[in-house]
C-alpha positions as CSV (number, residue, x, y, z in Angstrom):
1,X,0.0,0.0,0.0
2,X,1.2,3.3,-1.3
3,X,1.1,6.4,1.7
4,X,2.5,9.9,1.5
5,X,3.2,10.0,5.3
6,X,3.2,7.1,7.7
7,X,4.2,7.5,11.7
8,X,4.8,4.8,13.4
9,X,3.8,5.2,17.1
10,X,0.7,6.2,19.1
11,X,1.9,8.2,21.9
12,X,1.5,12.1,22.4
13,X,4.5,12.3,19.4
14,X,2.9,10.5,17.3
15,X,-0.8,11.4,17.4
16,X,0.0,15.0,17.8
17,X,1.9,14.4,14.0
18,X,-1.1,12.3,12.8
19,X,-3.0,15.7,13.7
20,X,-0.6,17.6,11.7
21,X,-0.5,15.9,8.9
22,X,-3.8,14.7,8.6
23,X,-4.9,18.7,8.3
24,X,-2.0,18.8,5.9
25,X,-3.8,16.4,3.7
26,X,-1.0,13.8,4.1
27,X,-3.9,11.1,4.6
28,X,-1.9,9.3,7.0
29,X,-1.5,6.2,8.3
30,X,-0.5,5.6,12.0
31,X,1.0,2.1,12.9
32,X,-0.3,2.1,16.5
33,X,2.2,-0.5,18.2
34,X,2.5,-2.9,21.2
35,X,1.0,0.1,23.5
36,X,-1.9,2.2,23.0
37,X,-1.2,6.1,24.7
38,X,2.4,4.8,24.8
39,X,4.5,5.4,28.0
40,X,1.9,8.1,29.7
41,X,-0.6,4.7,30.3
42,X,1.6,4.0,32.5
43,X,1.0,7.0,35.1
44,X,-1.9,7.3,37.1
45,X,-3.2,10.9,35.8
46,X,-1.8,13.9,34.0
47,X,-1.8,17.2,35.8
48,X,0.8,18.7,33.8
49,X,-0.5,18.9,30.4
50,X,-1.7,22.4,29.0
51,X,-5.6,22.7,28.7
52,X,-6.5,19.9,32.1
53,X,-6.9,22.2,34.8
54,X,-8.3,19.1,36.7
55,X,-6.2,16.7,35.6
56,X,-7.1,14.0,33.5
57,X,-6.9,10.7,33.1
58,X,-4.1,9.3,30.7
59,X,-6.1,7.0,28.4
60,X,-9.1,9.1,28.3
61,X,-6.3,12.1,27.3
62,X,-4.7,9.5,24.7
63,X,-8.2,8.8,23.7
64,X,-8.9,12.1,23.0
65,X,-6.0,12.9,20.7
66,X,-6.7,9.5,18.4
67,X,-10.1,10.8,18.0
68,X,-8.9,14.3,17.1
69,X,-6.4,12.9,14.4
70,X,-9.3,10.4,13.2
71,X,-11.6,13.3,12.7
72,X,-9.0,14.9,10.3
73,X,-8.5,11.6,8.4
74,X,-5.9,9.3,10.1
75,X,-6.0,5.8,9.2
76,X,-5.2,3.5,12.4
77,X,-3.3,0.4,12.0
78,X,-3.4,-2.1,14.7
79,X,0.1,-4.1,15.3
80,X,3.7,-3.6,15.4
81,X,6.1,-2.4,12.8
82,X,9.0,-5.6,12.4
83,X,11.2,-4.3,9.5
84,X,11.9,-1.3,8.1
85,X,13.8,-0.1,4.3
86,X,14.6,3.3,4.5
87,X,17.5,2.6,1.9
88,X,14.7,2.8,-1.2
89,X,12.9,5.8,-1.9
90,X,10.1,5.7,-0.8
91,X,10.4,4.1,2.4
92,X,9.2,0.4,3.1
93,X,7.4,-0.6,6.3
94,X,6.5,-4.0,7.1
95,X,3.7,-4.9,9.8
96,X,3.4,-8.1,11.5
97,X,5.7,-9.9,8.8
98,X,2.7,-9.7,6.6
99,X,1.3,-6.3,5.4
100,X,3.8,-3.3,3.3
101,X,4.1,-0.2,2.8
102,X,5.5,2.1,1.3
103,X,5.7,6.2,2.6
104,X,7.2,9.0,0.7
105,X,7.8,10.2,4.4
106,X,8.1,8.7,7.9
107,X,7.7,9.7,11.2
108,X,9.0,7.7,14.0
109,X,7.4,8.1,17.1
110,X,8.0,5.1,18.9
111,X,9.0,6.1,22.0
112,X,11.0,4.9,25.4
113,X,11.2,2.5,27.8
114,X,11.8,2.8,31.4
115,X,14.0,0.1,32.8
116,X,12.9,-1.7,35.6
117,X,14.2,-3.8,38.5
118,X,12.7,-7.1,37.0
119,X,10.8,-7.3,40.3
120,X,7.1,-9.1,39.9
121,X,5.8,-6.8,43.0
122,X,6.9,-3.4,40.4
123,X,4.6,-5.0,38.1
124,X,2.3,-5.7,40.9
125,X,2.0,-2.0,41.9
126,X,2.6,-0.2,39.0
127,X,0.5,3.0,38.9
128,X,-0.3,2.2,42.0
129,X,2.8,3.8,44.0
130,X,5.6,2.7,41.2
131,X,6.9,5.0,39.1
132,X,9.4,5.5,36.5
133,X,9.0,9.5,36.8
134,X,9.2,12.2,39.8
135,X,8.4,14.8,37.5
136,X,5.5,13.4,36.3
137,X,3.7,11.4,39.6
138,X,5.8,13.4,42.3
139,X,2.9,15.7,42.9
140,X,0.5,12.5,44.2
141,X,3.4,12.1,47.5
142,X,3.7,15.5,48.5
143,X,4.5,15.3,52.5
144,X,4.4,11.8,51.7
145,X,7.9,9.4,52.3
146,X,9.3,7.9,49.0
147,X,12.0,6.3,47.7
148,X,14.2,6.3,44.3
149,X,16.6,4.1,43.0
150,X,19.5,4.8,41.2
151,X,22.9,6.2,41.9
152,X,23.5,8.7,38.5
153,X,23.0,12.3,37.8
154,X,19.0,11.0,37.1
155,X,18.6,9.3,40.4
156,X,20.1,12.3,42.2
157,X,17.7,14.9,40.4
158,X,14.8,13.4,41.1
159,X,15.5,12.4,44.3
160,X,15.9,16.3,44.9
161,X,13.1,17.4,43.1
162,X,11.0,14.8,45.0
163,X,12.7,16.4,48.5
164,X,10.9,19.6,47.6
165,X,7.9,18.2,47.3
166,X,7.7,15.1,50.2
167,X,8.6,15.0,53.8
168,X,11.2,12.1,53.5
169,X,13.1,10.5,50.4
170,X,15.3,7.2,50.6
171,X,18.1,6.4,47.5
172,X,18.7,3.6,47.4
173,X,21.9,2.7,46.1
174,X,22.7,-0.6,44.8
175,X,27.3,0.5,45.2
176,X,29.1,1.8,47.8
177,X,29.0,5.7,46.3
178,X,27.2,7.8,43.9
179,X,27.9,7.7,39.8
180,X,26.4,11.1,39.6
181,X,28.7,14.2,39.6
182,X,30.2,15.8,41.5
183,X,27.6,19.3,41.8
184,X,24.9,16.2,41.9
185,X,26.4,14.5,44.7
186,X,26.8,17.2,47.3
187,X,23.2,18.6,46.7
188,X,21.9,15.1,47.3
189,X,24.0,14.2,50.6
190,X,23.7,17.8,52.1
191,X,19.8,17.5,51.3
192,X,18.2,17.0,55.1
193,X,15.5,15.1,53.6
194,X,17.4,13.0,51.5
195,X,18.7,9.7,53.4
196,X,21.4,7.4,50.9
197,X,21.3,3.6,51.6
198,X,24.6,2.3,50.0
199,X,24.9,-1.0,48.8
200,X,21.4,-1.3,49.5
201,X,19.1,-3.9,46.5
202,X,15.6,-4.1,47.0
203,X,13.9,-7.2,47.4
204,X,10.2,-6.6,46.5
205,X,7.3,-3.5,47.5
206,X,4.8,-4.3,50.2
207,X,1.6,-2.6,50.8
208,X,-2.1,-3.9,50.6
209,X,-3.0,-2.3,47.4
210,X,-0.8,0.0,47.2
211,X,2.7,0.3,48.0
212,X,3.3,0.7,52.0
213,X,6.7,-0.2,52.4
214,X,10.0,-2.3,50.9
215,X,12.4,-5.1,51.6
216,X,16.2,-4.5,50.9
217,X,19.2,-6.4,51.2
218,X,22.5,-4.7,52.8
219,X,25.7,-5.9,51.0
220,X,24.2,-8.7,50.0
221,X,26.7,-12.5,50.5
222,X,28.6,-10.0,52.7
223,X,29.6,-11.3,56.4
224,X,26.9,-8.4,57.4
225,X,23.9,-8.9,54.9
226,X,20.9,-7.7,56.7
227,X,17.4,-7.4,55.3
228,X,15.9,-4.0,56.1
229,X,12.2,-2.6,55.8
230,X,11.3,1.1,55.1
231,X,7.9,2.1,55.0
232,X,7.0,4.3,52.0
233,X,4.1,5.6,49.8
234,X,6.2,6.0,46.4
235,X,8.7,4.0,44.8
236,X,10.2,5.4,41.4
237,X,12.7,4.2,39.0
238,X,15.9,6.3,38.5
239,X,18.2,3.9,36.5
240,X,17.5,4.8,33.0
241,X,15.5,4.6,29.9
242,X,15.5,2.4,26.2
243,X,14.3,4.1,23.6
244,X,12.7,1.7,21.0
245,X,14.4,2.3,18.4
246,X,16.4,-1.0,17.9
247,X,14.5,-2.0,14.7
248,X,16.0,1.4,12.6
249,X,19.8,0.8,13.6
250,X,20.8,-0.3,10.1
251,X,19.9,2.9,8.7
252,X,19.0,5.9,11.7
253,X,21.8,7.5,13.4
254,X,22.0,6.8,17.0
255,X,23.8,7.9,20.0
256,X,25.5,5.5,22.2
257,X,22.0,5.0,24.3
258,X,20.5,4.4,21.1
259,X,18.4,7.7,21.2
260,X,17.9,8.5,17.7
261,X,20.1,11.6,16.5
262,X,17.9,14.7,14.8
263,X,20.0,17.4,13.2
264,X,19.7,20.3,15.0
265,X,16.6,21.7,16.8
266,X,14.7,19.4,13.8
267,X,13.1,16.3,13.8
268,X,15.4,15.3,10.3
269,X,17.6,12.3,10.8
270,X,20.5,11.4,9.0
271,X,17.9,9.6,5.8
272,X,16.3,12.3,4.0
273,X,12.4,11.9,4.4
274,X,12.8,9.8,8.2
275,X,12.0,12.1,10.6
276,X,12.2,11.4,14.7
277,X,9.9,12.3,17.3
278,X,8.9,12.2,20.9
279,X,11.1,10.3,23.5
280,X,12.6,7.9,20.8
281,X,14.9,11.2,19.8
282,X,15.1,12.8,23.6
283,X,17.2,11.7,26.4
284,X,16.7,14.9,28.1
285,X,13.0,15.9,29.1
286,X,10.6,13.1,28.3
287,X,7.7,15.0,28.9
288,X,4.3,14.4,27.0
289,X,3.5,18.4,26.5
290,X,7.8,18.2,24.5
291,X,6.3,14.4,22.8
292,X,4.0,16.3,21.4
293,X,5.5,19.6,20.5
294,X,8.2,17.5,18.5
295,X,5.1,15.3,16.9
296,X,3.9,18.5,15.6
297,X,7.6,19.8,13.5
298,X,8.0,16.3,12.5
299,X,4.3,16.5,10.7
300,X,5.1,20.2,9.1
301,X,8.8,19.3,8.4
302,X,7.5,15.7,6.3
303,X,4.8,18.1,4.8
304,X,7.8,20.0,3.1
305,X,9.7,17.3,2.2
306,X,6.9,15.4,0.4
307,X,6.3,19.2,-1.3
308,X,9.8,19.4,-2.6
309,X,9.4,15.5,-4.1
């Protein structure tokens, strides 16, 4: 099937281009992937989004914008892109191993993963006191007592920003000393609210229905291994993100997180007509409200490149 624009991804990035382009009369098609709403599912509810005084639920927000690009004249294509030529002009996408296209312009808006601990009680309590960002969920524990993991410049950021906003924050630190630097470091150990476990791994989150509290291990097969309980309301995830971006490598430019590389303030990548948006292109902020302000330049930016074809 022949497209002039098709975006692969169906987060805040990628509807907000499907909007775009769909008023630019691209007539595109959206390839919706593994997860509906993408990452922001994942959260409880969105205060921080312009035009929610209230708040609002994530998938009903989500829901809101694939309705908005439907009304314009998005197609929606349920399943997951699993191979891509962008060395042929125009582009070929494959879906499922079964259905092709090809686009005179692509967006990809696929996103990025937070990692995880691997623990079955994060899974367990996801959304319901886990969380794999303070900026976004920190709000919910103001006054409350939480606890981040991590031990880099990430970890120690939000465990600040979280000490502004709750009465107690724990880091727990899987080494002996902090990978942040240095500036990061003295902020978080001069930060009276902020108590460092070193060499601290937790075990699993407790809590009946939420999370209440949760089990570490000191220097674990040490002489002095000792299993330790802190009681919390909020446990969040400071040890990095993947951005899904694995299936372009043979053709997209990446940096050495694989975070796909734009040039400049764009959305252009290094293959003329590939353009990048939302968290699969930004290490840095990983907001919605920046998703979808990138979703919208990729859109006018493939709009002028299928104008000068």
């Amino acid at each position: 099937m022949k497209v002039k624009c098709l975006i692969i991804g169906s987060g805040p990035a990628g509807y907000t281009a499907a909007i775009y382009a769909s008023r630019a009369n691209l007539s595109p098609v959206l390839i919706e992937g593994p997860q509906l709403g993408g990452q922001l599912t994942t959260t409880t509810e969105v205060e921080n989004f312009p035009g929610y005084p209230d708040g609002i639920d994530p998938f009903t927000m989500m829901d809101d914008m694939r309705r908005q690009a439907e009304r314009f004249g998005t197609q929606f294509v349920s399943g997951i892109v699993t191979k891509v030529d962008f060395s042929v002009s125009p582009k070929k996408v494959i879906v499922e191993d079964e259905q092709e296209y090809e686009a005179d312009a692509v967006i990809i808006a696929t996103g990025a993963s937070a990692k995880y601990l691997g623990l079955e009680s994060e899974r367990t309590y996801r959304g319901r006191g886990v969380s794999a960002c303070a900026t976004c969920d920190g709000f919910f524990y103001r006054k409350k007592t939480v606890a981040v993991v991590g031990g880099g410049d990430t970890a120690c950021e939000e465990a600040n920003y979280l000490a502004g906003l709750c009465e107690k924050v724990y880091l727990i630190v899987r080494k002996p000393y902090l990978r942040a630097s240095e500036i990061m470091q003295q902020r978080v150990l001069n930060n009276p609210k902020i108590e460092v476990l070193f060499e601290h791994n937790t075990l699993q989150l407790t809590g009946e229905g939420k999370v209440q509290g949760a089990d570490l291990i000191y220097r674990k097969g040490e002489a002095d291994e000792a299993i330790r309980h802190i009681a919390i309301d909020g446990f969040f995830l400071a040890i990095g993100h993947h951005p899904n971006t694995e299936l372009f490598k043979d053709y997209i430019a990446r940096d050495a997180e694989g975070f796909i590389l734009v040039e400049g303030n764009s959305t252009r990548t290094n293959v003329p007509g590939v353009f990048a948006a939302g968290d699969c292109a930004d290490p840095y902020y990983r907001q919605a409200v920046v998703a979808a302000g990138s979703g919208a330049k990729a859109a006018i930016e493939a709009d002028k490149y299928i104008k000068s074809l």
